[in-house]
C-alpha positions in Angstrom: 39.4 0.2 17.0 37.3 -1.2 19.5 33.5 -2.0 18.4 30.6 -0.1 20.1 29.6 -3.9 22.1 33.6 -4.1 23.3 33.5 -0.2 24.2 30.2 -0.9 25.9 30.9 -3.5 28.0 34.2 -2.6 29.5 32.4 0.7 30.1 29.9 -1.2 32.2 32.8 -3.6 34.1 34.7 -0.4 34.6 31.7 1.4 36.3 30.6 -1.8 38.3 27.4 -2.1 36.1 28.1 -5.5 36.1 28.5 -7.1 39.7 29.1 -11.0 40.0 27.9 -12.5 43.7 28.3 -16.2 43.6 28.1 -17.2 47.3 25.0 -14.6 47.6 23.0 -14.2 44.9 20.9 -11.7 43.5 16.9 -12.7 43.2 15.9 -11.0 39.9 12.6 -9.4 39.2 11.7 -12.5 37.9 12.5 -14.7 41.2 15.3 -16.3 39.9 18.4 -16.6 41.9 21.2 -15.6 39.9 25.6 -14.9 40.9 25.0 -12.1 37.9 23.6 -8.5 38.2 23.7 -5.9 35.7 23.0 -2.3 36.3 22.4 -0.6 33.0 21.0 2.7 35.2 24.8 4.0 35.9 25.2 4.7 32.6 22.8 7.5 33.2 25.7 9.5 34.7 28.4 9.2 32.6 27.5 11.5 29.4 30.0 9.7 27.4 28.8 6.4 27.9 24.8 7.5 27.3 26.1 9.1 24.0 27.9 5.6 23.2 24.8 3.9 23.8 22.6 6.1 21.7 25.2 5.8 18.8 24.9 1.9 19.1 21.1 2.4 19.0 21.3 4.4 16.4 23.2 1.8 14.3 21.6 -0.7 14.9 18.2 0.9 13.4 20.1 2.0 10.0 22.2 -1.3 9.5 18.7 -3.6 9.9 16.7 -1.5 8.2 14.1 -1.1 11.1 11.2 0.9 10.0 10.7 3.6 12.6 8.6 6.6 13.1 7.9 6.9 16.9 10.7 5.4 19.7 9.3 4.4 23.0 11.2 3.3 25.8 10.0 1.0 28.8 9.7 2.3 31.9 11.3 3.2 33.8 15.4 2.4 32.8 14.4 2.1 29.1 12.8 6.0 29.3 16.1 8.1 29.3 17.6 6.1 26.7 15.0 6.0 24.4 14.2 9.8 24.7 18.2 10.8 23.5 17.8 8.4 21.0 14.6 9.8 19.8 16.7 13.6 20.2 19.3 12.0 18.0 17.1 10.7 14.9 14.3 13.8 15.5 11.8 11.0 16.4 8.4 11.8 18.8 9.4 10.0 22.1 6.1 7.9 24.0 6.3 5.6 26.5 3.6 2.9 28.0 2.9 2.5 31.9 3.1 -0.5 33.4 -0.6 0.6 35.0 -3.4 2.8 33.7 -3.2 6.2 35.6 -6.4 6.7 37.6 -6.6 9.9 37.1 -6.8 12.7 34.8 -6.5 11.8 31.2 -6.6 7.8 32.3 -3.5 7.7 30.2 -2.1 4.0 29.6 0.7 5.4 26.9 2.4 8.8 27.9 3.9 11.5 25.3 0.8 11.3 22.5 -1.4 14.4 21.7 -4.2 11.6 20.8 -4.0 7.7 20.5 -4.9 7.8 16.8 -1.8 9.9 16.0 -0.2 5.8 16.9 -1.9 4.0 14.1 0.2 2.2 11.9 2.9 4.1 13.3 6.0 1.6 13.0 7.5 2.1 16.6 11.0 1.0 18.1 11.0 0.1 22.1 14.2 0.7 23.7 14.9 -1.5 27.1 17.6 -1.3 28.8 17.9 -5.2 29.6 16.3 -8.6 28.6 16.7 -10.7 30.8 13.3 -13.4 30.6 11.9 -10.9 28.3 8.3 -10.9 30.1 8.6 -6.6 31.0 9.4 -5.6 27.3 7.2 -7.8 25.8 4.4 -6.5 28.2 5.0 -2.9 27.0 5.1 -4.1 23.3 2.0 -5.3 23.5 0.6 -2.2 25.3 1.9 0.2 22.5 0.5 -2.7 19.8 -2.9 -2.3 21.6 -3.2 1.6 20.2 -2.8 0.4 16.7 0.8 0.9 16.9 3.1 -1.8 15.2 5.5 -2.4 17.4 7.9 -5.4 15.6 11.8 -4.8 17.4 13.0 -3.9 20.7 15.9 -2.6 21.3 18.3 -3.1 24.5 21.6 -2.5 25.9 22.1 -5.7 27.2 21.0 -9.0 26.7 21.7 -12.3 29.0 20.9 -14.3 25.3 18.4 -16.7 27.4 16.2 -19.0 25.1 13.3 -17.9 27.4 13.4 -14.7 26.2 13.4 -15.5 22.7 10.5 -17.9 23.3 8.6 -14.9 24.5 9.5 -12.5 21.8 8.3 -15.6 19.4 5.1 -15.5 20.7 4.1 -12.7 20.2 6.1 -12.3 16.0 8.1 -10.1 17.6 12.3 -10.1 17.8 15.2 -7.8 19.6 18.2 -6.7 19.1 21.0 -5.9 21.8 23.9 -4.1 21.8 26.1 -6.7 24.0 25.0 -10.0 25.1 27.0 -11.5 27.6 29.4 -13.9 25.6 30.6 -10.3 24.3 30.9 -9.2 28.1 32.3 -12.8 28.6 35.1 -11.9 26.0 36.5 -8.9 27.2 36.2 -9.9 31.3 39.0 -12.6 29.4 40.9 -10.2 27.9 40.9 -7.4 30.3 41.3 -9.5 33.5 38.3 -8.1 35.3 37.3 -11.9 37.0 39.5 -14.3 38.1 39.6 -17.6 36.6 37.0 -19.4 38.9 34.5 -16.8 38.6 34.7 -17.0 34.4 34.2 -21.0 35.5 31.2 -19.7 37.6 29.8 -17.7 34.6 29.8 -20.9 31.9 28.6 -23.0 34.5 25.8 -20.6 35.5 25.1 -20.1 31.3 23.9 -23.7 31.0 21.2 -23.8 32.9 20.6 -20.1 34.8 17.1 -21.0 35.9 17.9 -24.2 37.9 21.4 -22.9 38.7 20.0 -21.3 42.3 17.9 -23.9 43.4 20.9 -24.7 45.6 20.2 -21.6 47.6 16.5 -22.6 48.2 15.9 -23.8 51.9 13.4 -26.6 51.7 10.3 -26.4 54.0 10.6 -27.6 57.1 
């Protein structure tokens, strides 16, 4: 039987959530120029997959051990996610804004009767991708700012960059994903999905992703 990563990933290659563009690539929200994009928000309409996805959550919080009474989820992709999971366990669902509303309650974290009802509350953010890491680490600390201790996130996918885990470090923090791409990697291989110069493409791009695009930068005239 195929583990919840394998089912994961060809469920994302089958459903194009995965898209590889070599000779035009993607700019991430980070600026980087990348041949790889991953699109964790089609899962939203399969039900089978977003039930496979919570059940990998849910795993991974009883195999580590990861204290949790709240679950939060980033916004936006990490919010529908995180508020199954939070179905599943019978967990109160929040989530942080990226900006303070300006109106009404001036809210900064959404879903909580009260800040106060956060403090010391051990809470588990879901995201739906790490990438650089710099958007869930941002909502970490937003949730941490209530009182909240906020130690794990949680994500569907992870590109396994060492910047990421630099930014998690700083802040004595760490995540856990359900597929990173060397298990993506793996079953494009056994399945067939890429052809043999894109898998090239793929190792090549792994070494160094944040220089790989400087090719595509025109220099000023």
């Amino acid at each position: 039987m195929k583990t919840i990563a394998e089912q994961i990933a060809k469920a994302a290659l089958d459903i194009k959530a995965v898209k590889l563009q070599p000779d035009d690539p993607f700019t991430w929200a980070s600026g980087y120029k990348m041949p790889i994009y991953n699109d964790n928000r089609l899962f939203l309409f399969y039900p089978e997959y977003r039930r496979l996805i919570c059940e990998g959550f849910a795993v991974l919080i009883r195999k580590n051990a990861i204290p949790c009474d709240i679950i939060a989820g980033t916004p936006t992709a990490g919010i529908p996610h995180g508020m199954l999971l939070a179905d599943t366990l019978g967990k109160p669902f929040i989530y942080p804004r990226k900006q303070q509303k300006d109106h009404g309650m001036l809210n900064k974290i959404e879903g909580v009767p009260h800040p106060d009802m956060l403090k010391g509350k051990h809470v588990v953010m879901i995201e739906d991708l790490i990438s650089t890491g710099g958007s869930s680490v941002e909502a970490l600390e937003t949730v941490r700012a209530a009182g909240a201790q906020v130690d794990t996130c949680l994500s569907i996918f992870s590109y396994g960059f060492q910047k990421a885990q630099d930014a998690f470090d700083r802040i004595a923090a760490s995540y856990r994903s359900l597929i990173v791409l060397d298990d993506l990697i793996g079953v494009v291989e056994a399945a067939g999905y890429f052809s043999s110069e894109q898998l090239d493409l793929l190792r090549e791009w792994k070494q160094s992703p944040f220089t790989w695009g400087e090719r595509f930068i025109e220099p000023e005239a």
